[in-house]
N, C-alpha and C positions, 0 to 999 in steps of 0.2 A: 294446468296443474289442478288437483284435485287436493281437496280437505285433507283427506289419507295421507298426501307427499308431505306434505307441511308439518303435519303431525309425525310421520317416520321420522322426518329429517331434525324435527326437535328432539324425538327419543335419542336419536344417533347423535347428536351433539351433545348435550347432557349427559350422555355414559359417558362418551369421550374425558368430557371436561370433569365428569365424579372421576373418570380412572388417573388422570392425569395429576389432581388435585393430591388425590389418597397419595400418589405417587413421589410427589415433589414432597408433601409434608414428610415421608419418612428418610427422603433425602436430606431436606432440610434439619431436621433430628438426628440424622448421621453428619452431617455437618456440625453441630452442635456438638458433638461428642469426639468426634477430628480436634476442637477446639477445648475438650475439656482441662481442668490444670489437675493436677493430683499432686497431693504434696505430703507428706507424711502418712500415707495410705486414704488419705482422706480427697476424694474426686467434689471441683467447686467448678462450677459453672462461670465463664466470663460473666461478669456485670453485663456486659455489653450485648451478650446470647440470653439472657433470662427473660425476658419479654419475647424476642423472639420465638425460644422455646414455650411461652404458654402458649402464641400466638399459634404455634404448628398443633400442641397440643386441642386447643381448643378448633381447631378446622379441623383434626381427624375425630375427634366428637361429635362433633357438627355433622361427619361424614357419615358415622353409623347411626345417629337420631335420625338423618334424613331418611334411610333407608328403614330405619325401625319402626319410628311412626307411619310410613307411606304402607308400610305392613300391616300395622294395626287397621289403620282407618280405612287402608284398601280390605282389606279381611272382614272388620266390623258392616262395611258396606255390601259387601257380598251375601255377607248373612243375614241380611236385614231386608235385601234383595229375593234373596233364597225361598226366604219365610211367605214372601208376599205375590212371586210372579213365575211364574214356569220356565224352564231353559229356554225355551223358544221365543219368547216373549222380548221386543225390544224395547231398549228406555235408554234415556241419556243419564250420566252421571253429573251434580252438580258443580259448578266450576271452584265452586270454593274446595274440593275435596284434597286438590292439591295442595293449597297453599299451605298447610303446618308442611309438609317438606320440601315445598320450594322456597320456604323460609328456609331451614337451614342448609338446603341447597347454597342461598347466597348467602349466608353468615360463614357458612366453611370457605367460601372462595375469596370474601373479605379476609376472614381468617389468616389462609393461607398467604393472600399478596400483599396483606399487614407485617406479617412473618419475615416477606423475603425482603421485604423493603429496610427493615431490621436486619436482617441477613446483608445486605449488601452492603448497609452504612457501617454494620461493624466491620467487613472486610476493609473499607475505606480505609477507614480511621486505624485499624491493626496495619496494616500492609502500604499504604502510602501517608503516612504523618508527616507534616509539615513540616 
């Protein structure tokens, strides 16, 4: 196995799991909303859904800072790049470059399994009570 596979094979799981993630939080937020109460025109969120819902709220945040910042600081480094070395010219990028969006890489995915964990204790408690 070479450097290269290891490295594809982690870009290819990471989209996977950013697509996955985006994906369940807006299900999870349609769930929320399956569950909302409406009572005199007025829509109130279960007690029991409002942590939930920051929780899905704050992973799909999570989900565009990872991708917003990985754009800045991949953009900023190109140019800084640019300035200094000719297309041809090779060099390695430093390893810290990732880490502001592999941080919110795993805050969205804490995020989102804080969410469902929440998600599934209110279904408990709604749908099988003691």
């Amino acid at each position: 196995m070479k450097l290269e596979n290891c490295r594809e094979a982690y870009y290819y799981y990471t989209s996977k799991t950013s697509d996955i993630l985006r994906q369940i939080g807006f299900v999870g937020l349609a769930a929320v909303w399956v569950f909302r109460i409406t009572t005199d025109g007025k829509i109130e969120i279960p007690r029991g859904l409002v942590w939930c819902s920051i929780f899905l709220l704050c992973g799909l945040v999570c989900d565009l800072l990872q991708y917003l910042v990985a754009s800045v600081v991949w953009g900023s480094f190109h140019r800084y790049k640019e300035k200094r070395i000719s297309e041809e010219d090779k060099f390695k990028a430093p390893a810290k470059i990732n880490w502001p969006s592999n941080t919110f890489f795993a805050l969205k995915a804490l995020a989102i399994v804080i969410a469902y964990c929440l998600l599934i204790k209110f279904l408990f408690e709604t749908f099988w009570k003691t």
